[in-house]
C-alpha positions as CSV (number, residue, x, y, z in Angstrom):
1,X,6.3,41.1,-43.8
2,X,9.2,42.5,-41.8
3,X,7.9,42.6,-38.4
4,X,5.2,43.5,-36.4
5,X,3.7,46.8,-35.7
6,X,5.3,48.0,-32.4
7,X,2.2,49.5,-31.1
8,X,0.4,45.9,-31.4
9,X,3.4,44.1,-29.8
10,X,2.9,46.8,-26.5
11,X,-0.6,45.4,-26.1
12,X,0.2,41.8,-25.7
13,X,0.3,40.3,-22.0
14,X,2.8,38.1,-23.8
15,X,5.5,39.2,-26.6
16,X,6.3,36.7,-29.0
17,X,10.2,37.0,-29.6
18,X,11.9,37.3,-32.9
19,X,12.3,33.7,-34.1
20,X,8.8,33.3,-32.9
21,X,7.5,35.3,-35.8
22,X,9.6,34.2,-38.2
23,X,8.5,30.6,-37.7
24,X,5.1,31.3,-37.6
25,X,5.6,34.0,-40.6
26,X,7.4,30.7,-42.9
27,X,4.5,28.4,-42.1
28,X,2.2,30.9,-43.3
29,X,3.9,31.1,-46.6
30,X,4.6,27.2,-46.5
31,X,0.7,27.3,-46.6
32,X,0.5,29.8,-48.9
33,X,2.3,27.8,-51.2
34,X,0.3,24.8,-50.7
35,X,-2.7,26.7,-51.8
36,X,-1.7,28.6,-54.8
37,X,-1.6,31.6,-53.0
38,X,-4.8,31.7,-50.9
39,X,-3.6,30.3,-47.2
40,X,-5.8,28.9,-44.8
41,X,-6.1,30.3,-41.3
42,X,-7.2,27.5,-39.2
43,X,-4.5,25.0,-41.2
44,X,-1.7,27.1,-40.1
45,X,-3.0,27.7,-36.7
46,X,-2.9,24.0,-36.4
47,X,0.4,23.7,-37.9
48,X,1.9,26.3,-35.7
49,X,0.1,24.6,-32.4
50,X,1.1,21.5,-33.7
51,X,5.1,22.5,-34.1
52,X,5.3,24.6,-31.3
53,X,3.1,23.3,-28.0
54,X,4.2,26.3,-26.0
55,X,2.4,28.5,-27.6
56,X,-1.0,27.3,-27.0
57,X,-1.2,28.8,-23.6
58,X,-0.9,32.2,-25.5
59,X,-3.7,31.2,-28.1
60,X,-5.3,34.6,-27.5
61,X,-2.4,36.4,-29.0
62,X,-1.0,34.2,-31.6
63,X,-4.3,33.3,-33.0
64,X,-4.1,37.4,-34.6
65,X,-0.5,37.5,-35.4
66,X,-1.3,34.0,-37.4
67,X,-4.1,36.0,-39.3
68,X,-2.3,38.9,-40.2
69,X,0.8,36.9,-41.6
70,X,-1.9,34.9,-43.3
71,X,-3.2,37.8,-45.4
72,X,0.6,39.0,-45.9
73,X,1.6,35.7,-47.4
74,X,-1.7,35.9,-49.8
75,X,-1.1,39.4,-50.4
76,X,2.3,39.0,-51.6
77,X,1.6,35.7,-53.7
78,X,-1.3,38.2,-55.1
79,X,1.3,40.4,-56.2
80,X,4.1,39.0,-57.0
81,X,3.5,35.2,-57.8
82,X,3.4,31.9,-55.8
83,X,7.4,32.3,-57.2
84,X,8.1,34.8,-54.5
85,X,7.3,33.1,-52.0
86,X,9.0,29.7,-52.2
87,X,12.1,31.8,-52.8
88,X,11.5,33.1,-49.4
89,X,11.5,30.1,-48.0
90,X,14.4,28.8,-50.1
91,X,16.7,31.7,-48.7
92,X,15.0,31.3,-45.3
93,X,13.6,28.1,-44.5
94,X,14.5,25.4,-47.4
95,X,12.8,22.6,-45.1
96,X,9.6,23.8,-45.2
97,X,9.7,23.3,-49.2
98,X,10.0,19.8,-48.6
99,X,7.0,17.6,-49.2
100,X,5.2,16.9,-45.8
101,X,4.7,13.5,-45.1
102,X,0.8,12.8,-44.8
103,X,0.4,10.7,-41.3
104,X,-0.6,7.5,-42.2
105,X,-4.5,6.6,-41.1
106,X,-4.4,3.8,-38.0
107,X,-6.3,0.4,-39.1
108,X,-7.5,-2.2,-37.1
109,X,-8.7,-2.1,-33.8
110,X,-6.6,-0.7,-30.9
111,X,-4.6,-2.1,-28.3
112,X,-6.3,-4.1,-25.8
113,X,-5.5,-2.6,-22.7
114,X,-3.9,-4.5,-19.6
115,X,-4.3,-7.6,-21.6
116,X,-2.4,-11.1,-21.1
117,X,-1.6,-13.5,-23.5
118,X,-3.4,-16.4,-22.9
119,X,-5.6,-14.9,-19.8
120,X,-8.0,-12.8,-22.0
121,X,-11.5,-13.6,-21.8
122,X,-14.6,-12.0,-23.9
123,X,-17.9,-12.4,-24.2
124,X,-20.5,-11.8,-26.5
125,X,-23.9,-12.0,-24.9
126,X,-26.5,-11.5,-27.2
127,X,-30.6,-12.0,-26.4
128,X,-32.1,-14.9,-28.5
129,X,-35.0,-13.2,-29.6
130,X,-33.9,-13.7,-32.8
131,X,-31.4,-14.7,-35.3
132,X,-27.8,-12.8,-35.7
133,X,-28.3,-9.2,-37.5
134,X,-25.9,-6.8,-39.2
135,X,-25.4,-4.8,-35.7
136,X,-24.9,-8.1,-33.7
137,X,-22.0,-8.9,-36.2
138,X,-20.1,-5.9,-35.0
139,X,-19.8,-6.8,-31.2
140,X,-18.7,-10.4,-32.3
141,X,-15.6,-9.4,-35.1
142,X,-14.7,-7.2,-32.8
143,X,-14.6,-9.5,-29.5
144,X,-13.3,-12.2,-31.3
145,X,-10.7,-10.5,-33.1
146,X,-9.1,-10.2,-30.2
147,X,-9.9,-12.8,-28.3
148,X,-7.9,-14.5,-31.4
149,X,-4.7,-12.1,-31.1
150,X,-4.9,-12.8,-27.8
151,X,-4.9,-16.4,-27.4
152,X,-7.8,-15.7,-25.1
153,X,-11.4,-17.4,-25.1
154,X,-14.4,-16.2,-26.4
155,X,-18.3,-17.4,-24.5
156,X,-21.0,-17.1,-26.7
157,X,-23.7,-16.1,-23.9
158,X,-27.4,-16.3,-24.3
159,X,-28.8,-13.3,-22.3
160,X,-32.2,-15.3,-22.1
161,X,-33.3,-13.9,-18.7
162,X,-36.9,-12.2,-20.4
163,X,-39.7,-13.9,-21.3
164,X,-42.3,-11.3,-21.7
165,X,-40.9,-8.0,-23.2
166,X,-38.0,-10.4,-25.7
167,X,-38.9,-13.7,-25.3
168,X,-36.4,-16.1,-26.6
169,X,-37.0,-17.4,-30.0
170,X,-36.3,-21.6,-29.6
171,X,-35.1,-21.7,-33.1
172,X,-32.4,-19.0,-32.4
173,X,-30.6,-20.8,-29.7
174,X,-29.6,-23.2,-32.7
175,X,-29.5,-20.6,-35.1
176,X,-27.1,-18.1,-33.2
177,X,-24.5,-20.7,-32.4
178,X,-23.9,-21.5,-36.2
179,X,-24.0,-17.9,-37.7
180,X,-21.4,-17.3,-35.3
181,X,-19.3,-19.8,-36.5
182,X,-20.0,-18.6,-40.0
183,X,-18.8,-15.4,-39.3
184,X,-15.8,-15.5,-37.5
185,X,-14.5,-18.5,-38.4
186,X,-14.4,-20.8,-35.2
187,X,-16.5,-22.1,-32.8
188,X,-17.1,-19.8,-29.7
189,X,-14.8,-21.6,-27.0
190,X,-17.7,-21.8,-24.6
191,X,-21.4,-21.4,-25.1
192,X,-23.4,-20.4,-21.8
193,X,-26.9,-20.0,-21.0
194,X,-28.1,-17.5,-18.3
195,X,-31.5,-19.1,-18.1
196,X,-29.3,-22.5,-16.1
197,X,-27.6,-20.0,-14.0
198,X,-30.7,-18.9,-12.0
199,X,-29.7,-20.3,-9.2
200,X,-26.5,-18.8,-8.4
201,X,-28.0,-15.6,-9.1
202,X,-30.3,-16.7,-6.0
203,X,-27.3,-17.1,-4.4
204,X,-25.9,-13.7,-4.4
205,X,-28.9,-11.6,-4.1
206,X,-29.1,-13.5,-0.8
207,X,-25.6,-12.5,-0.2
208,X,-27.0,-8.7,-0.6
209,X,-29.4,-9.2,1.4
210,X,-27.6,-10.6,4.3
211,X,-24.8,-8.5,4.0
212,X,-27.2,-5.7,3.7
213,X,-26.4,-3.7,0.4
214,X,-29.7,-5.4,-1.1
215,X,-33.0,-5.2,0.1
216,X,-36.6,-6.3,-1.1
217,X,-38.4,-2.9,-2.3
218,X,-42.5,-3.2,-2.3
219,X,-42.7,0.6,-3.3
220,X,-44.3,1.0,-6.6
221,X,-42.9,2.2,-9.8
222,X,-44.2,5.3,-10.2
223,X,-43.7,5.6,-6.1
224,X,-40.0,5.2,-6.2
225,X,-39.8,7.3,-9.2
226,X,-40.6,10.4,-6.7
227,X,-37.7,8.6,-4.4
228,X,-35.2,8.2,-7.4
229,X,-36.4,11.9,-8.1
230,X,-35.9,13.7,-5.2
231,X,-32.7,12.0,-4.0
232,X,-34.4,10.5,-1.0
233,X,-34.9,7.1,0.2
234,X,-37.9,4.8,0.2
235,X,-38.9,3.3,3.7
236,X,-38.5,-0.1,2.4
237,X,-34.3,0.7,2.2
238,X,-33.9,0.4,6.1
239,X,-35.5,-3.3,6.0
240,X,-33.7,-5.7,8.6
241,X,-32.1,-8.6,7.3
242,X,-34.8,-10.5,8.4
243,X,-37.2,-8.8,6.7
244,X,-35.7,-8.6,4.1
245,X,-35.4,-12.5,3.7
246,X,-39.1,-13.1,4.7
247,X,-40.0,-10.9,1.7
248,X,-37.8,-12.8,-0.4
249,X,-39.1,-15.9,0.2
250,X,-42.6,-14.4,-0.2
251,X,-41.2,-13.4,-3.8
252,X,-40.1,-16.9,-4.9
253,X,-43.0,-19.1,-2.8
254,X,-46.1,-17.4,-4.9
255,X,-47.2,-14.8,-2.4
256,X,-45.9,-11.9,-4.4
257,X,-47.0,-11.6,-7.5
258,X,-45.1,-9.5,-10.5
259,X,-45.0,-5.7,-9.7
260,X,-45.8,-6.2,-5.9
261,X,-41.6,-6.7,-5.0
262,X,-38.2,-5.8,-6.3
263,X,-34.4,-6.4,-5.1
264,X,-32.4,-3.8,-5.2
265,X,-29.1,-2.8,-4.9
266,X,-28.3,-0.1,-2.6
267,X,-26.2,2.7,-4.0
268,X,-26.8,6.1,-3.0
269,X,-29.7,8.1,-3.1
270,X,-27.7,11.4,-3.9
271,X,-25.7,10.0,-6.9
272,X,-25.8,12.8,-9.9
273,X,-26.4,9.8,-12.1
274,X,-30.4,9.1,-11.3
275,X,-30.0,5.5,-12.9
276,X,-27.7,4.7,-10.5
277,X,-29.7,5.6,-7.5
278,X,-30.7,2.3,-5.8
279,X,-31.5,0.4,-9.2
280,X,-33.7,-3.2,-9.3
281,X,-31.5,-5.7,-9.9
282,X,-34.2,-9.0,-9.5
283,X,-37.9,-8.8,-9.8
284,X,-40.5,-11.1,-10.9
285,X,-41.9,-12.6,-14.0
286,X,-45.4,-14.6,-14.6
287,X,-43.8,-17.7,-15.9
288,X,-47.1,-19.4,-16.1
289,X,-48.6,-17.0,-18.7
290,X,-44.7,-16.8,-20.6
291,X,-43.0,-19.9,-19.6
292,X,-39.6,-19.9,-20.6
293,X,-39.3,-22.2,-24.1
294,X,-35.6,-24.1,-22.5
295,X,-36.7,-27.6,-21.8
296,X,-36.6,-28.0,-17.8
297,X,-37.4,-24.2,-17.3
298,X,-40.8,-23.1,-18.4
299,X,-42.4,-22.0,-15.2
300,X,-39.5,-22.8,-12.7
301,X,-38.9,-19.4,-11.9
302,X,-40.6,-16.7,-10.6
303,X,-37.8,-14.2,-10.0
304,X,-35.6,-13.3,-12.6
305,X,-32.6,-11.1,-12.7
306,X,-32.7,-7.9,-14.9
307,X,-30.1,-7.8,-17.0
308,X,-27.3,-5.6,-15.5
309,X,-27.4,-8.1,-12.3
310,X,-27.2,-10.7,-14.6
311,X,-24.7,-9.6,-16.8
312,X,-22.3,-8.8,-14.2
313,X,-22.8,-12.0,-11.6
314,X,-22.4,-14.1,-15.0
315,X,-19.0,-11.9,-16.1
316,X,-17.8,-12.3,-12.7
317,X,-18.7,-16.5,-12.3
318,X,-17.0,-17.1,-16.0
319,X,-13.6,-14.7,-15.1
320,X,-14.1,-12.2,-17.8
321,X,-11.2,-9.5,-18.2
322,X,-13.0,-7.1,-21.2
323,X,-16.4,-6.0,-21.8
324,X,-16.4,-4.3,-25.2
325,X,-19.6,-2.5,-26.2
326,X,-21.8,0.5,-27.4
327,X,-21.4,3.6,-25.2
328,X,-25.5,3.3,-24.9
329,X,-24.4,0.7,-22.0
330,X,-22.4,3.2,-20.0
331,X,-24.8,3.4,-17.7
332,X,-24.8,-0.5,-17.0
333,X,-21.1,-0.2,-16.7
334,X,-21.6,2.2,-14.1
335,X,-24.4,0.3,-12.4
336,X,-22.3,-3.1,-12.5
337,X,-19.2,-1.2,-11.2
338,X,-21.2,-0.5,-7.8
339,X,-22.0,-3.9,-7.4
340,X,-18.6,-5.3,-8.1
341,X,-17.5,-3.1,-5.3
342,X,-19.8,-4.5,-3.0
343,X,-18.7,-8.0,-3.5
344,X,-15.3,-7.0,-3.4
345,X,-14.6,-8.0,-6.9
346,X,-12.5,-6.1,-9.7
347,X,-14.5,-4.7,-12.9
348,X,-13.1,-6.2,-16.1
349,X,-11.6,-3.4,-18.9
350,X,-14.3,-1.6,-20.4
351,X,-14.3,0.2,-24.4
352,X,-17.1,1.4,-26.3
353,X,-18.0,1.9,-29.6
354,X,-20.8,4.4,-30.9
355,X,-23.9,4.0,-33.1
356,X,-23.4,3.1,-36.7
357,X,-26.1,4.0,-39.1
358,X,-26.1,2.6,-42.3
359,X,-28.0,4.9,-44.8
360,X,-29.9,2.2,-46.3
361,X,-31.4,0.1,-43.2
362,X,-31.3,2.9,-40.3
363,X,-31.9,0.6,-37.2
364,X,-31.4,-3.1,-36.7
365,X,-34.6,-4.0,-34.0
366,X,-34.4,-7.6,-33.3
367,X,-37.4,-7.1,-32.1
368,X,-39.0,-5.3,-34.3
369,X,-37.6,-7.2,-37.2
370,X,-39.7,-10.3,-35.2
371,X,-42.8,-8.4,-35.1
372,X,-42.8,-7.0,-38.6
373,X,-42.3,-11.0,-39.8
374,X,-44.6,-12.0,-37.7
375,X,-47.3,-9.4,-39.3
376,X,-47.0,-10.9,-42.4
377,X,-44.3,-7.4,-44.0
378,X,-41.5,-9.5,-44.7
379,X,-41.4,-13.4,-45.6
380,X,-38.8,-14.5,-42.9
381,X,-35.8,-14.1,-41.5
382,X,-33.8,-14.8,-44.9
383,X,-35.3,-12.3,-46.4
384,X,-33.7,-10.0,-48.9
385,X,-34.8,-6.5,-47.6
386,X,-33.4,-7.3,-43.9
387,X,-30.1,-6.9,-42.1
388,X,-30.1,-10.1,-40.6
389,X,-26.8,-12.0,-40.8
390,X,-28.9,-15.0,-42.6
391,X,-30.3,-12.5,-45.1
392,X,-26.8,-11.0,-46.2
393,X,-25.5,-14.4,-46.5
394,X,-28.3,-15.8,-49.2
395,X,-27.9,-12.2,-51.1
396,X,-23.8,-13.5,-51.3
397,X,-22.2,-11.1,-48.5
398,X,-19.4,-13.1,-47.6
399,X,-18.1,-13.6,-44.1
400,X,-14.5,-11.9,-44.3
401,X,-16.3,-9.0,-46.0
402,X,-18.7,-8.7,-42.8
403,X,-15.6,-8.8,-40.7
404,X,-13.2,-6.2,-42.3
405,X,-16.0,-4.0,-42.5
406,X,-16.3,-3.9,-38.7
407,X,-12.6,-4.3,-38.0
408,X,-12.1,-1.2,-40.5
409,X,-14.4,1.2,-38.7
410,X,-12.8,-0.5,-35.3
411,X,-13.6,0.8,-31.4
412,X,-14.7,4.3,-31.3
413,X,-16.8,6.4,-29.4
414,X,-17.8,9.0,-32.4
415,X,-21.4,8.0,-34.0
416,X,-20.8,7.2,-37.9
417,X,-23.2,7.0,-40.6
418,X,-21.8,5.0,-43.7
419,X,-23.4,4.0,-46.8
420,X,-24.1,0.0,-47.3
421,X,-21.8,0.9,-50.5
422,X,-18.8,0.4,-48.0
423,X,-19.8,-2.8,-47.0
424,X,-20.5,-3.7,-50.6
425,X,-16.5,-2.7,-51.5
426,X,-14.9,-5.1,-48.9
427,X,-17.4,-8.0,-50.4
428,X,-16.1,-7.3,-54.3
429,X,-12.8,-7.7,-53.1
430,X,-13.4,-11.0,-51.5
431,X,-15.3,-12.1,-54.0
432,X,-14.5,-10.3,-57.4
433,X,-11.2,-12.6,-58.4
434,X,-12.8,-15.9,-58.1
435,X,-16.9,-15.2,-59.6
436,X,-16.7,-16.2,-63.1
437,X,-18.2,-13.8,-66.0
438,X,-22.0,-14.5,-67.1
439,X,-24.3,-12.8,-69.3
440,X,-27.7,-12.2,-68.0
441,X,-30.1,-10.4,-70.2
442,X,-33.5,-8.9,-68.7
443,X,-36.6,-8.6,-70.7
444,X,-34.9,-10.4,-73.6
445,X,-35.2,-9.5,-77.5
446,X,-34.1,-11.5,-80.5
447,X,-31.7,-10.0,-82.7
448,X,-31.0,-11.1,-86.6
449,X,-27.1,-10.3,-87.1
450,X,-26.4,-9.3,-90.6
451,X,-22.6,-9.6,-92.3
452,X,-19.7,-11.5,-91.5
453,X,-21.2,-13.8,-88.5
454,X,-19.4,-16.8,-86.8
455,X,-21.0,-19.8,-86.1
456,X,-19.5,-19.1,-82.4
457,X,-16.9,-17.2,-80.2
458,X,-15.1,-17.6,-77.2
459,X,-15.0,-15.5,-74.3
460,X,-12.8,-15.5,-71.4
461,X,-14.9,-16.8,-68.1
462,X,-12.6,-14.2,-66.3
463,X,-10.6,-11.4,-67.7
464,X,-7.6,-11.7,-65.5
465,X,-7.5,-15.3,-64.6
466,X,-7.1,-17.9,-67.6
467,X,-7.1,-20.8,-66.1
468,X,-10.8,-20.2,-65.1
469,X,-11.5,-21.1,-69.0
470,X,-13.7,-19.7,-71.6
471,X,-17.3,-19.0,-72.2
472,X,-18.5,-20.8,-75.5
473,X,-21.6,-18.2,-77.2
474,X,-23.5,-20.4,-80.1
475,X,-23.7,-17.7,-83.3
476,X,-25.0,-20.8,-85.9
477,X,-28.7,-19.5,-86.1
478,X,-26.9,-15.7,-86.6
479,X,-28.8,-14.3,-84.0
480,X,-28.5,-12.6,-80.2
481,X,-30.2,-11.9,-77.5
482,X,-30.5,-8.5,-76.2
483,X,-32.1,-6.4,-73.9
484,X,-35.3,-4.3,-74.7
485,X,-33.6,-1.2,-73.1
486,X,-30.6,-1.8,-75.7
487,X,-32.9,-2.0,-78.7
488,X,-32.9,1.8,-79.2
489,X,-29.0,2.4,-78.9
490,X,-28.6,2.4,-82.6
491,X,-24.8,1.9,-83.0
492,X,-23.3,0.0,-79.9
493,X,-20.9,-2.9,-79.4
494,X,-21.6,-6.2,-78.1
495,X,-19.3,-7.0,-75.5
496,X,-16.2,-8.9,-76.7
497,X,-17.9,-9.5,-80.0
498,X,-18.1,-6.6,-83.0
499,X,-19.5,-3.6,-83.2
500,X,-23.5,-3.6,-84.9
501,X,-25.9,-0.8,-85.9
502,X,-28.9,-1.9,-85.0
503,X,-32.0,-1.3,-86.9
504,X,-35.2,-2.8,-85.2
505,X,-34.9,-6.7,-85.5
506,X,-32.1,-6.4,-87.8
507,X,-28.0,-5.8,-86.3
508,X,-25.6,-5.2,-88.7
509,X,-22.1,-6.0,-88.0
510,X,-19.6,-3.4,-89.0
511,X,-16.6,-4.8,-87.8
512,X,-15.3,-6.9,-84.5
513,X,-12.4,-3.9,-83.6
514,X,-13.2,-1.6,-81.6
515,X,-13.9,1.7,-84.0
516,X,-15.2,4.0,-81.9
517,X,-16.6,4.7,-78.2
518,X,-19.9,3.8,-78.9
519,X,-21.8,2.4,-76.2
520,X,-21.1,-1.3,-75.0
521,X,-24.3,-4.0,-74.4
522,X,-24.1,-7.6,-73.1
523,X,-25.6,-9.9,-74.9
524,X,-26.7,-13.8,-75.1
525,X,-25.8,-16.4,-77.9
526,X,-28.6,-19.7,-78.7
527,X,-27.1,-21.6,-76.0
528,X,-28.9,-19.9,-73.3
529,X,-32.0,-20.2,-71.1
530,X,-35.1,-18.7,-69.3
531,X,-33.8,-17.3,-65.7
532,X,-34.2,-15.2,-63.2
533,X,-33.0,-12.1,-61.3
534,X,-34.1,-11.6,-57.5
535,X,-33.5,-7.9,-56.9
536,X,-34.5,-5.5,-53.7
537,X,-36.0,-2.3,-55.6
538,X,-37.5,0.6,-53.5
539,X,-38.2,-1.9,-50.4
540,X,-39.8,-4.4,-52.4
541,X,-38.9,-7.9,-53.7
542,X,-38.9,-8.1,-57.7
543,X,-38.5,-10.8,-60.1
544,X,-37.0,-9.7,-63.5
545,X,-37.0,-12.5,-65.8
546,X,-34.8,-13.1,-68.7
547,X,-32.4,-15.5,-70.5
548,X,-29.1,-16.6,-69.4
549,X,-26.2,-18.4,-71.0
550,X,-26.0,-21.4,-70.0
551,X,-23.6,-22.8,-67.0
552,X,-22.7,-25.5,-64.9
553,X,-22.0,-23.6,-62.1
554,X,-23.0,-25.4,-58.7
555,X,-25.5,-23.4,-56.2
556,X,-24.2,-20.8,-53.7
557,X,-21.4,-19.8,-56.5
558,X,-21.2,-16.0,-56.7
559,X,-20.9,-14.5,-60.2
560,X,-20.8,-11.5,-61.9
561,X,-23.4,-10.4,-64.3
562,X,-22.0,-8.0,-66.8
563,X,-23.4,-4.5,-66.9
564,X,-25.4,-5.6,-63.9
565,X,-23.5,-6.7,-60.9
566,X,-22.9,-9.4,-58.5
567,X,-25.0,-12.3,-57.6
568,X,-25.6,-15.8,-56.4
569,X,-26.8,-18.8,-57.7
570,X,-29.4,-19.9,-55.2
571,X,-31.2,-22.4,-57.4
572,X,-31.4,-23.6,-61.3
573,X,-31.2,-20.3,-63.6
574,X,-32.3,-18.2,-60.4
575,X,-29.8,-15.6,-59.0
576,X,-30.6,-13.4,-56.3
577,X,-28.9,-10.4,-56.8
578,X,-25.7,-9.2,-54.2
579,X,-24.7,-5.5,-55.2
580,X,-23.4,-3.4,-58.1
């Protein structure tokens, strides 16, 4: 390792100079050292790009000289010992023997950009074609976080502009509102329905129309497809005003029916994006056939706004200043951006987030959550097997849990797949220091103690918090309760009682220290009763029955079943079960 082979060195376009390769060669053996002798190549290339920045231009010609001091460093550790080479460095570059500080891994969501203390306003629009599900919770942590560091205000928005493909749910509108609360703690600071706002978004697609960036398109779908297609514009673009007016009023006074007009918002037919090309922004809707369920509604309307008209009229009238939301809504972004510049109006801050699949679930439909209840596959919105927010909240998933989980995985564009085990961590550590202790035993077996048998122990209610009391287990009868998959152990221990060999019906008690690591069961005294355990198993809803010691413990109380896991009391000796 004392320098490089001239002959190489005439090659380069670029010559590295003498301190160069020394500093390269010492991060190579710093590396080397790290890995008992066996360096990586593409950790000192970053280390070396990440040191010096100036060399990155010359990538081509480092990357080689980074190799080959690579295999010298290994060689020599090979040879002579790890020893070697941290005396090397001692003599040569002592600081590179010093522990490197790992960079410490960013939490929380990111800086709001431009944002104003008291002048930030979010929104979380979601459709009310159902109740609140695991995915909706994400986009309101995340906007009302910080809407709360903020001092801002946060509009819950009913995006309830479709009444044939999502029809609103009338339940949900009621529903939403107090999940909401639930989850982030506070009421949203305004609550707005797009379904009232109809008419002022009669009011600016008139505006488009008369200031002629709108206009009332008759071609068909499938016609302007071929349009969109071939970058060229339909004949219905060059409409006068007045035209374009007398087809509007033929679309709201019942001459039109849906599918024979839309407005749309003039762009530019050559745009690379083809979304973007002249997109619909109001069309119509039989209201007679799906009458909107809003009392004073119904059959009102006959043209509606699609959504990204909506959406970004409604942001506009209610002074939003950030949209955050799934990158999947670029497009919309874009879309709305076009039309803001037509009214003249400045686009609020945008960040996205990507997908999130959670191993367990895969997608979070609304919709098809709605049709699979209303086929009869699942019992209701509450139940066990879904991601609603309703459904996590009966199974014991607290709210804080819900919202560090999002806040965790913050505002990123990278797609992430995470297991529901992540989910299940920030809930134990909400819940964990304050669920008492209980013994629930599944398919329950009777068990005659032999030997030196109290009449009755105490056992703490939680192992790290005294005050919560003890557990009183009734011995006078000299018999347990365990389970039928514990039968066989032979010797085991009960838990926090005495060790027993167990010999069909018959346990005999060796001694109440722990002797030996034999395996530990739980176990129920005669002061117990019938119960049961609600558990999801393979997609299906199961009832385990067994006997449970008995507790006054008042419904919605989370506890924690030994050997089992966590739960909640959601009626008399009934526990639906939360996660291991």
């Amino acid at each position: 390792m004392n320098g490089w082979p001239l002959a190489v060195l005439k090659r380069m376009s670029w010559t590295p100079d003498e301190e160069t390769l020394a500093a390269i060669r010492h991060l190579a053996i710093q590396n080397a050292i790290e890995y008992e002798g066996k360096a990586v190549p593409g950790s000192v290339i970053g280390r070396v790009m990440g040191s010096m920045a100036d060399l990155r231009q010359h990538g081509n010609v480092v990357g080689p000289i980074i190799i080959q001091a690579v295999i010298e460093a290994n060689n020599l550790a090979s040879k002579q010992g790890v020893d070697a080479l941290i005396e090397i460095l001692q003599n040569e570059a002592p600081h590179l023997l010093l522990k490197r500080e790992k960079k410490e891994r960013r939490t929380g969501l990111p800086e709001l950009p431009n944002a104003v203390k008291g002048k930030v306003v979010l929104r979380f629009a979601p459709n009310p074609n159902g109740p609140l599900s695991f995915g909706h919770a994400r986009g309101l942590v995340i906007n009302s976080t910080y809407a709360k560091q903020w001092d801002g205000e946060l509009i819950l928005r009913f995006d309830d502009t479709d009444t044939t493909v999502k029809p609103p749910l009338p339940s949900a509108y009621k529903q939403i509102p107090q999940e909401a609360e639930w989850l982030i703690g506070f009421k949203p600071h305004r609550i707005i329905f797009a379904s009232e706002s109809i008419p002022h978004y009669y009011e600016h697609a008139v505006m488009m129309l008369n200031r002629g960036f709108g206009y009332v398109c008759q071609c068909s779908g499938d016609a302007f497809k071929v349009f969109r297609e071939s970058k060229t514009e339909c004949p219905c673009r060059n409409n006068s005003v007045e035209l374009n007016m007398e087809l509007w009023n033929k679309m709201n006074d019942g001459t039109f029916v849906p599918g024979d007009a839309v407005v749309r918002v003039k762009t530019d037919m050559k745009l690379k994006n083809p979304a973007l090309r002249d997109w619909p922004a109001l069309r119509m809707q039989d209201t007679v056939t799906h009458p909107h369920p809003r009392e004073g509604i119904g059959s009102k309307y006959k043209v509606w706004p699609l959504l990204d008209f909506q959406s970004a009229v409604e942001d506009y009238l209610q002074g939003v200043t950030h949209i955050i939301r799934g990158k999947d809504l670029m497009d919309s972004t874009r879309k709305q951006t076009l039309l803001y510049q037509h009214f003249g109006w400045k686009y609020p801050e945008t960040m996205y987030w990507g997908r999130v699949k959670v191993h367990e679930w895969g997608g979070f439909s609304t919709s098809q959550m709605r049709r699979d209840i209303e086929a009869g596959l699942f019992e209701g919105w509450n139940d066990p097997r879904l991601p609603t927010l309703s459904a996590l909240k009966e199974r014991g998933i607290t709210a804080p849990a819900l919202r560090n989980f999002w806040v965790e995985l913050g505002v990123t564009q990278k797609d992430i797949s995470v297991p529901l085990s992540s989910l299940y961590s920030h809930n134990t550590k909400e819940i964990d220091a304050t669920a008492p202790r209980i013994s629930f035993v599944k398919n329950p077996v009777k068990i005659s103690l032999q030997g030196d048998c109290p009449d009755s122990i105490s056992i703490a209610t939680h192992p790290n918090h005294k005050s919560m009391g003890q557990r009183l287990f009734d011995l006078s009868n000299s018999s347990v309760y365990l389970s039928a998959e514990d039968i066989n152990q032979g010797d085991t221990r009960l838990k926090d009682f005495c060790n027993i060999t167990i010999d069909g019906s018959i346990g005999q008690i060796i001694s109440t220290e722990r002797i030996d690591k034999r395996p530990i069961i739980h176990w129920v005294g005669n002061n117990c009763e019938d119960a049961e355990l609600v558990k999801v198993e393979d997609g299906k809803v199961v009832t385990i029955k067994g006997k449970i010691e008995n507790y006054d413990y008042p419904i919605g109380t989370a506890v924690q079943m030994e050997r089992i896991g966590y739960g909640i009391i959601v009626a008399k000796n009934k526990i639906v079960f939360t996660h291991n």
